[in-house]
ChimeraX commands (.cxc) that place a marker at each C-alpha (Angstrom):
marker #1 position -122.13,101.32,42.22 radius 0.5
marker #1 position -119.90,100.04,39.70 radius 0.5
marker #1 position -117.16,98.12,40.68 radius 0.5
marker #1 position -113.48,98.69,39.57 radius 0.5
marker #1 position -112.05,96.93,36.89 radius 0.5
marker #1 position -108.10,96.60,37.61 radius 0.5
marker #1 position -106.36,96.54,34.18 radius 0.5
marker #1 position -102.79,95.44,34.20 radius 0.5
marker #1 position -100.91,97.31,31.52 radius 0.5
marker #1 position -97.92,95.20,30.63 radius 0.5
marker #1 position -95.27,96.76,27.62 radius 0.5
marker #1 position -94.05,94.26,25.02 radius 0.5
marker #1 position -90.54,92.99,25.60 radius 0.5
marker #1 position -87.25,94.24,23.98 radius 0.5
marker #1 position -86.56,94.63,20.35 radius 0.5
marker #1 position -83.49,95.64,18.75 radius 0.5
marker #1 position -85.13,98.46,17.22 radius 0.5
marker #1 position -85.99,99.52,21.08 radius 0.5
marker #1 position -81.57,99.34,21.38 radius 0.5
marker #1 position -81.48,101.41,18.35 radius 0.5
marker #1 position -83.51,104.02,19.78 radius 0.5
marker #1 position -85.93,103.79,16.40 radius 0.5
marker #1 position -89.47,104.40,16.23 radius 0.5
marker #1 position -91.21,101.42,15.98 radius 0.5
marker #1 position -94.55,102.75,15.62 radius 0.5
marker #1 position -97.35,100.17,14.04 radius 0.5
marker #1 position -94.54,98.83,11.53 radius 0.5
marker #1 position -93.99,94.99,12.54 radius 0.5
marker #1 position -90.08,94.31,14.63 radius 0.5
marker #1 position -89.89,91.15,16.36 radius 0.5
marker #1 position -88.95,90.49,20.01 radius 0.5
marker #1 position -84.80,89.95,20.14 radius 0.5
marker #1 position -83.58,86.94,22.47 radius 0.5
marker #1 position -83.77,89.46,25.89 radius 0.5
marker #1 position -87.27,90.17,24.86 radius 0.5
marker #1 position -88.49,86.36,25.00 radius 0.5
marker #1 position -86.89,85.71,27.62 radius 0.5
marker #1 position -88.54,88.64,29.53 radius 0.5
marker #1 position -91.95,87.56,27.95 radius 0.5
marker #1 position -91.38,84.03,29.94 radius 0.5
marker #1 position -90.38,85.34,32.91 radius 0.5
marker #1 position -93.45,87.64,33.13 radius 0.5
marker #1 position -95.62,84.98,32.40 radius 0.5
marker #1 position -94.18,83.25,35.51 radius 0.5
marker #1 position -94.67,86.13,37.58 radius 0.5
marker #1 position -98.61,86.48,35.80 radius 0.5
marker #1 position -99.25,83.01,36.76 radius 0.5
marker #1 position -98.38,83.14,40.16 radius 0.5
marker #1 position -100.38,86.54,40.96 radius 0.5
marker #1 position -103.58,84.41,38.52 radius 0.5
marker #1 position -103.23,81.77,41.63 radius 0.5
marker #1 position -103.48,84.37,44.41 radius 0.5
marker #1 position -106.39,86.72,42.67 radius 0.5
marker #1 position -107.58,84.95,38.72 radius 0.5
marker #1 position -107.31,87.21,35.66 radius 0.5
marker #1 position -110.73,87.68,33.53 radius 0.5
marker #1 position -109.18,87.77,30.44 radius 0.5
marker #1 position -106.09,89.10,28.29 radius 0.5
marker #1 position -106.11,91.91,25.23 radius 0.5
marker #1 position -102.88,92.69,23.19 radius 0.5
marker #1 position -102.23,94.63,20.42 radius 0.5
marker #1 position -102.53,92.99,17.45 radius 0.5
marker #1 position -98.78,93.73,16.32 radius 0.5
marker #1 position -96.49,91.03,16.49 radius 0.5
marker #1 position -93.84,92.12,19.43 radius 0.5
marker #1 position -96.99,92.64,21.43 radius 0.5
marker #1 position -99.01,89.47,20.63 radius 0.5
marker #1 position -95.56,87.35,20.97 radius 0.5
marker #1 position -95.78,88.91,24.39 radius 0.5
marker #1 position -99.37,88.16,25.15 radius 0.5
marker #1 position -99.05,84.43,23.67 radius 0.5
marker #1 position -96.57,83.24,26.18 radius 0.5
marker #1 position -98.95,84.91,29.76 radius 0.5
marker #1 position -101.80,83.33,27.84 radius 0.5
marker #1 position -100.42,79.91,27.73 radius 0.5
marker #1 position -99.82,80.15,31.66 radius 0.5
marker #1 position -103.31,81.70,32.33 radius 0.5
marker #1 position -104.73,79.50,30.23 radius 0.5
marker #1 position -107.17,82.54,28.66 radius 0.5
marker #1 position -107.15,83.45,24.92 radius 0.5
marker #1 position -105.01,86.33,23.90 radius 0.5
marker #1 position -108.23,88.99,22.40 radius 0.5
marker #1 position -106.10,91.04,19.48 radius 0.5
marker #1 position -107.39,94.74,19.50 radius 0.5
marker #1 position -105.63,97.01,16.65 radius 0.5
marker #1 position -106.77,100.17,18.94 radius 0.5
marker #1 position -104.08,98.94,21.43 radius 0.5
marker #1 position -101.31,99.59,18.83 radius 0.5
marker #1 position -98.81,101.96,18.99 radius 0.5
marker #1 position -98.75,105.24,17.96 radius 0.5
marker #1 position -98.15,105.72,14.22 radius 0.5
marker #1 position -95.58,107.86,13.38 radius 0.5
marker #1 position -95.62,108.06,9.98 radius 0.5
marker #1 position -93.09,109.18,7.65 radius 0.5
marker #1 position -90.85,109.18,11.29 radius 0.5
marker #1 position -90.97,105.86,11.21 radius 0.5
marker #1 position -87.90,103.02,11.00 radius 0.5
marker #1 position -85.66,106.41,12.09 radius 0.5
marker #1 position -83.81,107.42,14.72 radius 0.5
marker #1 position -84.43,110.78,16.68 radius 0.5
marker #1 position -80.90,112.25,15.28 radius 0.5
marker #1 position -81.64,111.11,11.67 radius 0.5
marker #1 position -85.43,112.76,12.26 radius 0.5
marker #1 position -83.61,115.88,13.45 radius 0.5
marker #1 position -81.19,115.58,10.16 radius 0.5
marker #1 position -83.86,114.67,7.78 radius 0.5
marker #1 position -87.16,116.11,8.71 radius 0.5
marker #1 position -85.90,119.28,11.01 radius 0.5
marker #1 position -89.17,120.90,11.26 radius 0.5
marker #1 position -90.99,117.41,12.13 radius 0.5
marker #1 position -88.18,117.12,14.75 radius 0.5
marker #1 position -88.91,120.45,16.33 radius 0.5
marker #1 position -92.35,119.84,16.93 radius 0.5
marker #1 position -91.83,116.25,18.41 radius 0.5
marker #1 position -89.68,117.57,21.07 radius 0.5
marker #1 position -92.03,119.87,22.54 radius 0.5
marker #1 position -94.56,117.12,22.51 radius 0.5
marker #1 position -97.52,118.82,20.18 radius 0.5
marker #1 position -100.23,117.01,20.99 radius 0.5
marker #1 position -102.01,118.17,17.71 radius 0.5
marker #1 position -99.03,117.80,15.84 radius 0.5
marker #1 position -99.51,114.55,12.92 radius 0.5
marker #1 position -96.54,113.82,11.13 radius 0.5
marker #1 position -97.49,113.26,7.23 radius 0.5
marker #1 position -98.92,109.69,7.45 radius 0.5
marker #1 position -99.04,109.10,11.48 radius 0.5
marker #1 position -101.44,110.44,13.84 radius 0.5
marker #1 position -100.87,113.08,16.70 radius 0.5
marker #1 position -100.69,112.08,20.30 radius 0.5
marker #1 position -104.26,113.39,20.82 radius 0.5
marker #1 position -105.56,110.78,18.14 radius 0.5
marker #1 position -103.33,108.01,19.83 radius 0.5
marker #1 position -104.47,109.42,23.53 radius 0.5
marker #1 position -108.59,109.27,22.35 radius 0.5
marker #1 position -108.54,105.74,20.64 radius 0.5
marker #1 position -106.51,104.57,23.85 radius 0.5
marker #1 position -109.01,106.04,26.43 radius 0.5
marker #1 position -111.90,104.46,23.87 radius 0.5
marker #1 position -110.64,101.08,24.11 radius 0.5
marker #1 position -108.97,100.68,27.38 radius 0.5
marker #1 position -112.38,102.22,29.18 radius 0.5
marker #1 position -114.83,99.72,27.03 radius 0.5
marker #1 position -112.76,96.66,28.09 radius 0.5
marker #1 position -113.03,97.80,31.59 radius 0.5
marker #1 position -116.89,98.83,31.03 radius 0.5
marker #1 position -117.10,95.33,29.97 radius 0.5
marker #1 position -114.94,93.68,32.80 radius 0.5
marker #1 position -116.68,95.13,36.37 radius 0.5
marker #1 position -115.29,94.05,39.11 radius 0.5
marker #1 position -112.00,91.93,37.35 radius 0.5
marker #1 position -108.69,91.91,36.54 radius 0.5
marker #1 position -107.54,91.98,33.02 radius 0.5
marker #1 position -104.41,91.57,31.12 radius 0.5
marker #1 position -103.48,94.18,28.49 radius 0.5
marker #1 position -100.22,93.73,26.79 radius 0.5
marker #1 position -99.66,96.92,24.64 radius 0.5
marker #1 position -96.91,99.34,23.73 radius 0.5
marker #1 position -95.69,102.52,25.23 radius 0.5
marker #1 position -97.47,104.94,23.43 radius 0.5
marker #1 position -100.68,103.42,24.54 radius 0.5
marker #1 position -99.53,102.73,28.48 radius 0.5
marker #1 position -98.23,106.67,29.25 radius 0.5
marker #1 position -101.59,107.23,27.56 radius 0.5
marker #1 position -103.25,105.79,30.43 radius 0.5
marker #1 position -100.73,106.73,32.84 radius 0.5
marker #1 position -101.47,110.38,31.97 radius 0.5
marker #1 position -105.20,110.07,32.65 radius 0.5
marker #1 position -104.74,108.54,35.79 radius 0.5
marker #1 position -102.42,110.99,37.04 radius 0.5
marker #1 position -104.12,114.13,35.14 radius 0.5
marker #1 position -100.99,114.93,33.09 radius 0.5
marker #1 position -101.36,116.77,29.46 radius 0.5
marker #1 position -99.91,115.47,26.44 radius 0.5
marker #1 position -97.94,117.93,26.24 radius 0.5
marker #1 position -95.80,117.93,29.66 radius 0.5
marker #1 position -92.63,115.63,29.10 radius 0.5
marker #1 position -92.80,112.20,30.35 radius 0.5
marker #1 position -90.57,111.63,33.25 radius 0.5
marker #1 position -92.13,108.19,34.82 radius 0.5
marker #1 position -90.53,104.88,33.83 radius 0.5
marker #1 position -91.80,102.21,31.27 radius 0.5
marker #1 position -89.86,99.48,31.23 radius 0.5
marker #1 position -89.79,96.48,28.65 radius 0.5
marker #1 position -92.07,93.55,29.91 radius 0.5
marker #1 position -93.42,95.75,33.28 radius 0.5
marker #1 position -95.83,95.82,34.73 radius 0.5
marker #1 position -98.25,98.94,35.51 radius 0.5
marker #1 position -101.72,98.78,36.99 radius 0.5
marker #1 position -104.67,101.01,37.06 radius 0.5
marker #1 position -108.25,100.89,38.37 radius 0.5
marker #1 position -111.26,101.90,35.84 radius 0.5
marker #1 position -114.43,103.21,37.66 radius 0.5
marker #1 position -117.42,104.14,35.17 radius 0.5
marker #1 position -114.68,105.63,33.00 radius 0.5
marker #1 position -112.32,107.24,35.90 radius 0.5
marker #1 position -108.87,105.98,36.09 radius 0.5
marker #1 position -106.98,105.70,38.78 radius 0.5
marker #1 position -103.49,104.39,39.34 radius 0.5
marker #1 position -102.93,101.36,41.67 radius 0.5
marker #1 position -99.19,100.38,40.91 radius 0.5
marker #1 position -96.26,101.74,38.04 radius 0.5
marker #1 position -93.05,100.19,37.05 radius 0.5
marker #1 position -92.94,96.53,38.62 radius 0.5
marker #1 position -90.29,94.57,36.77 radius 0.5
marker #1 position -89.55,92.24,40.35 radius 0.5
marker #1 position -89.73,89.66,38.15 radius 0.5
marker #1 position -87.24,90.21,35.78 radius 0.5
marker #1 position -85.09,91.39,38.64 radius 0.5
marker #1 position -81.37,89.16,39.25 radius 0.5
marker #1 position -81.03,88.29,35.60 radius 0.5
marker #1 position -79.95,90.23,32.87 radius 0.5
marker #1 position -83.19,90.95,31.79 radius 0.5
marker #1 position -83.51,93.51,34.27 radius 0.5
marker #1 position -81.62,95.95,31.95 radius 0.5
marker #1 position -84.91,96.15,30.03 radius 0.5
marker #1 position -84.67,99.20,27.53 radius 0.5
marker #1 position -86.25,102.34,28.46 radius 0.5
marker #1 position -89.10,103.64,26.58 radius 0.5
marker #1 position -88.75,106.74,24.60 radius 0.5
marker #1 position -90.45,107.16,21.68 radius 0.5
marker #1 position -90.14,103.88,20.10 radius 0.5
marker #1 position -92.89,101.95,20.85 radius 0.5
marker link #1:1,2 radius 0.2
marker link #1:2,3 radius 0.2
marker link #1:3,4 radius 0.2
marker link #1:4,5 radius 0.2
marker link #1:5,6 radius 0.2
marker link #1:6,7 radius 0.2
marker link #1:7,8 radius 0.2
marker link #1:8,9 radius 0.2
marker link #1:9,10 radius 0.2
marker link #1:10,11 radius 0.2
marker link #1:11,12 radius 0.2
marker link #1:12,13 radius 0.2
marker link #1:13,14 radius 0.2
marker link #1:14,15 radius 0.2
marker link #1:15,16 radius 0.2
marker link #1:16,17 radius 0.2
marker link #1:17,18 radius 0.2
marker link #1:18,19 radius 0.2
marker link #1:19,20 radius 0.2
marker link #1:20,21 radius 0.2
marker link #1:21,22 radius 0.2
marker link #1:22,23 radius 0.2
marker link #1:23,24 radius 0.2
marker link #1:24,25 radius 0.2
marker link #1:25,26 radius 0.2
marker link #1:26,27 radius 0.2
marker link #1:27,28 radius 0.2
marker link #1:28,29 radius 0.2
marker link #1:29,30 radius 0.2
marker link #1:30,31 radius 0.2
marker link #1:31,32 radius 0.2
marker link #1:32,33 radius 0.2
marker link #1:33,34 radius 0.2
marker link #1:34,35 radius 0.2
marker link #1:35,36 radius 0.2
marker link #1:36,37 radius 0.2
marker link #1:37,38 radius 0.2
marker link #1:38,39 radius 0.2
marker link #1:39,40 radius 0.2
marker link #1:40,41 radius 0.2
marker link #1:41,42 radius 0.2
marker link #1:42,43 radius 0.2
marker link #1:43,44 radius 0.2
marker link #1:44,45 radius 0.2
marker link #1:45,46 radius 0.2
marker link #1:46,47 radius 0.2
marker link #1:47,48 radius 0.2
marker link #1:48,49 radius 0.2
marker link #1:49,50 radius 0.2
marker link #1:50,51 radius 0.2
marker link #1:51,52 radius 0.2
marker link #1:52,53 radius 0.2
marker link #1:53,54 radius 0.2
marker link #1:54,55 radius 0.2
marker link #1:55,56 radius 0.2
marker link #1:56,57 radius 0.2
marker link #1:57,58 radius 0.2
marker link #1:58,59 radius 0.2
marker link #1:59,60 radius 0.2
marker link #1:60,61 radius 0.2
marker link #1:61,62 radius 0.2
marker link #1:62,63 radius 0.2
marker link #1:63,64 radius 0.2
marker link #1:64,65 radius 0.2
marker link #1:65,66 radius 0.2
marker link #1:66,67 radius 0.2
marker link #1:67,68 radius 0.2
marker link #1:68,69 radius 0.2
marker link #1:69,70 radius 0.2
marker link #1:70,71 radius 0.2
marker link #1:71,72 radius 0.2
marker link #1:72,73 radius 0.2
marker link #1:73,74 radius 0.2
marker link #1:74,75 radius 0.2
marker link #1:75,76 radius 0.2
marker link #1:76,77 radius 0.2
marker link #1:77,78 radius 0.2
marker link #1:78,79 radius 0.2
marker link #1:79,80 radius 0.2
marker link #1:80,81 radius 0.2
marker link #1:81,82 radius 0.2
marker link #1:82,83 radius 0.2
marker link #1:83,84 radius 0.2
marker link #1:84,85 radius 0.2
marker link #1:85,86 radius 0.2
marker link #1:86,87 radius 0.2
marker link #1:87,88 radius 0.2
marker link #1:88,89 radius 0.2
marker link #1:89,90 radius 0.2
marker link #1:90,91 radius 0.2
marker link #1:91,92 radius 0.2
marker link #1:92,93 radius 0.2
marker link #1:93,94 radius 0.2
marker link #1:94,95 radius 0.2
marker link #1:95,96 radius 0.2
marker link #1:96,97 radius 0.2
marker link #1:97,98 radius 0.2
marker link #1:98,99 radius 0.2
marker link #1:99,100 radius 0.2
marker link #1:100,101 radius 0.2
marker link #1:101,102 radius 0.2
marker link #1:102,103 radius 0.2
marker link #1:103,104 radius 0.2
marker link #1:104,105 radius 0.2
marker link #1:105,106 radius 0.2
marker link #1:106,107 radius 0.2
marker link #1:107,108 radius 0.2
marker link #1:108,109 radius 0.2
marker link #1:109,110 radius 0.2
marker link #1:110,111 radius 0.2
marker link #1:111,112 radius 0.2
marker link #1:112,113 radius 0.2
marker link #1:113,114 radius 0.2
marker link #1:114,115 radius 0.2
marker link #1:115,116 radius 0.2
marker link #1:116,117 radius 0.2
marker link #1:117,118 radius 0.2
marker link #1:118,119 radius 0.2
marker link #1:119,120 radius 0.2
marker link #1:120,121 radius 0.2
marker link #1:121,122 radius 0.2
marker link #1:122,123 radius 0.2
marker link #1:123,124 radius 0.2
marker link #1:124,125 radius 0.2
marker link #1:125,126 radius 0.2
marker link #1:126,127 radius 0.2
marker link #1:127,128 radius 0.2
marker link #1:128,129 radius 0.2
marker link #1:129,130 radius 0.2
marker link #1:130,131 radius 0.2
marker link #1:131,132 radius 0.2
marker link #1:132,133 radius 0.2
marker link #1:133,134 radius 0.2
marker link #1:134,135 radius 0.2
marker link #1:135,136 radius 0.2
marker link #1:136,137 radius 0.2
marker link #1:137,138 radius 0.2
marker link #1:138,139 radius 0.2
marker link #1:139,140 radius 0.2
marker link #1:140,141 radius 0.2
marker link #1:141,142 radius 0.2
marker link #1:142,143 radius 0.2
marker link #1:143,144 radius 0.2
marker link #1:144,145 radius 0.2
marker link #1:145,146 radius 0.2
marker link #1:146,147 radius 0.2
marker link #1:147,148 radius 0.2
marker link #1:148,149 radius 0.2
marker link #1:149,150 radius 0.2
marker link #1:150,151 radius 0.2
marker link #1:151,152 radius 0.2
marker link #1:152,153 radius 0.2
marker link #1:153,154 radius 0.2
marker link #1:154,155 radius 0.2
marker link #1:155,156 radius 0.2
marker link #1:156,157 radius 0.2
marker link #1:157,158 radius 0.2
marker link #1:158,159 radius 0.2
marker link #1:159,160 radius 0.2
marker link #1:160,161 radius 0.2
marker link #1:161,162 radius 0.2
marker link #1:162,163 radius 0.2
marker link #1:163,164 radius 0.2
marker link #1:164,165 radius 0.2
marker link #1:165,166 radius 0.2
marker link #1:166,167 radius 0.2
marker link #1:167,168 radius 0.2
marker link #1:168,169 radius 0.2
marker link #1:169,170 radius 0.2
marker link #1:170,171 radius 0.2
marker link #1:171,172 radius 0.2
marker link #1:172,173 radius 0.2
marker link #1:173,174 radius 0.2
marker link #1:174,175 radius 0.2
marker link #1:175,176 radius 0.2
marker link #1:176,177 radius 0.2
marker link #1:177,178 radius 0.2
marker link #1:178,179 radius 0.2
marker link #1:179,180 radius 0.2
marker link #1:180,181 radius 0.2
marker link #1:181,182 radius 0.2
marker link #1:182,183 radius 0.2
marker link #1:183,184 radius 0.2
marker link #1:184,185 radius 0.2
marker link #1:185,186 radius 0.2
marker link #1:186,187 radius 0.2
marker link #1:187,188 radius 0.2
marker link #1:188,189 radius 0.2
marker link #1:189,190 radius 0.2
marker link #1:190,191 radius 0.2
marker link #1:191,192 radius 0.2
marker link #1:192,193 radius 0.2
marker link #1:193,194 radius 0.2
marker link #1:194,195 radius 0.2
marker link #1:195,196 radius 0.2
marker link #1:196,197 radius 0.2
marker link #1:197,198 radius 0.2
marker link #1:198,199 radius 0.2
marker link #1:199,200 radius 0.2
marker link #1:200,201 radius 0.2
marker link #1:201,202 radius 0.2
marker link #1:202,203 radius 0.2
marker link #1:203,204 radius 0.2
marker link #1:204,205 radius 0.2
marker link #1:205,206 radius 0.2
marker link #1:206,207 radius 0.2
marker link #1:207,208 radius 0.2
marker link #1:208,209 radius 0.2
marker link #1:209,210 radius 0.2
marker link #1:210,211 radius 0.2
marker link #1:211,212 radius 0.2
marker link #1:212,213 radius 0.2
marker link #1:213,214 radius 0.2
marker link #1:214,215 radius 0.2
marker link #1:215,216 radius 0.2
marker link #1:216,217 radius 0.2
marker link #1:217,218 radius 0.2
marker link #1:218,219 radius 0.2
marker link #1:219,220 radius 0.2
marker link #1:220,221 radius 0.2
marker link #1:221,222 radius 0.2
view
C-alpha cells in the first residue's frame, strides 16, 4: 500500500492589499513589514518541527508574496524552494486590484454571482473556482504521488489551501467557507493514492504573543 504523503499547506504572509480587503489574485503585491516578520517566525517554528520529523522538500507558488514566504522556511530547512505556477491563486480577472464594495458598485452582476459562490461562474479574464479547484487537486496530488511516505512544504495562497481543505472535508464549491485561514498558518493534510484527508487546520502557535498573531483573515483576496 501506498504510504501517505503529509503536505503542509502554509498561506503567504500579510500584504496590505490583504488589509484592504482587495483581490489579489495572480497580480504581484509584496509582503508588508507584519508579513516578513510572520514569514521568519514560521520558519522558526518549520525548523524546529524539520528537527523532530525532516521535510522532503518545499513547493511555492511562483508569485512573489508566496515565494518571499517560501525563501525564508527554505533557508532554515536548508531545501530549495520548487516554484509551481499551478499553486497560484485564483485569477480573478477583471475583479482584480478591487475591493468587494467597489465590485458590487462597478460590476453588479459579477458581484451577485461571487457571493453565492458559482463554482462555474469566470469573471471576463479569471477563471471559475472549478478551474482553480481542478488545477489545485492536479498539482497538489502529483507532488504527493511523487513524495510517498514524506512530508512536504507547500507555501501557497488561499484560494488554493480551502481548495484542498474542501476535498478533504467533502465540501462543494459552492457552500460558503466558514473555517479559518490565517496569514502564515499552518494547515496539514494527508494524500493517499489521491485521497485527502485532513490531519491538522489553523496552527498559527507560532506567531502567537506577538503582534503578528492578528494575521488578516482570508476572504477572497488571495
Amino acid at each position: 500500500m501506498t504510504l501517505p504523503c503529509t503536505l503542509w499547506l502554509v498561506r503567504h504572509g500579510e500584504t496590505d492589499w490583504n488589509v484592504a480587503g482587495r483581490l489579489q489574485g495572480q497580480l504581484e503585491v509584496p509582503l508588508n513589514a507584519r508579513g516578513r516578520r510572520q514569514a521568519e517566525l514560521l520558519a522558526a517554528r518549520l525548523g524546529r518541527e524539520h528537527a523532530a520529523t525532516p521535510f522532503s522538500a518545499i513547493f511555492t507558488s511562483d508569485l512573489g508574496r508566496a515565494r518571499e514566504t517560501a525563501e525564508a522556511a527554505a533557508t532554515v530547512l536548508g531545501l530549495p524552494a520548487i516554484a509551481r505556477e499551478e499553486l497560484r491563486e485564483r485569477h480573478f480577472g477583471v475583479m482584480s486590484e478591487l475591493t468587494l464594495p467597489e465590485i458590487e458598485a462597478q460590476h453588479p452582476e459579477l458581484f451577485a454571482r461571487l457571493r453565492v459562490r458559482d463554482a462555474e461562474f469566470v469573471p471576463t479574464g479569471g477563471e471559475s473556482l472549478s478551474q482553480t479547484f481542478a488545477r489545485t487537486m492536479r498539482v497538489l496530488s502529483a507532488i504527493a504521488a511523487e513524495w510517498p511516505g514524506a512530508q512536504v512544504l507547500v507555501v501557497s495562497h488561499g484560494g488554493v489551501i480551502d481548495s484542498a481543505w474542501r476535498a478533504a472535508m467533502g465540501v462543494t464549491l459552492s457552500v460558503k467557507r466558514e473555517h479559518e485561514l490565517f496569514n502564515a498558518s499552518i494547515n496539514r493534510v494527508r494524500v493517499t493514492e489521491g485521497r485527502f484527508e485532513l490531519a491538522g487546520w489553523g496552527d498559527v502557535a507560532h506567531l502567537e504573543g506577538s503582534e503578528d498573531a492578528a494575521a488578516s483573515r482570508w476572504g477572497r483576496s488571495g
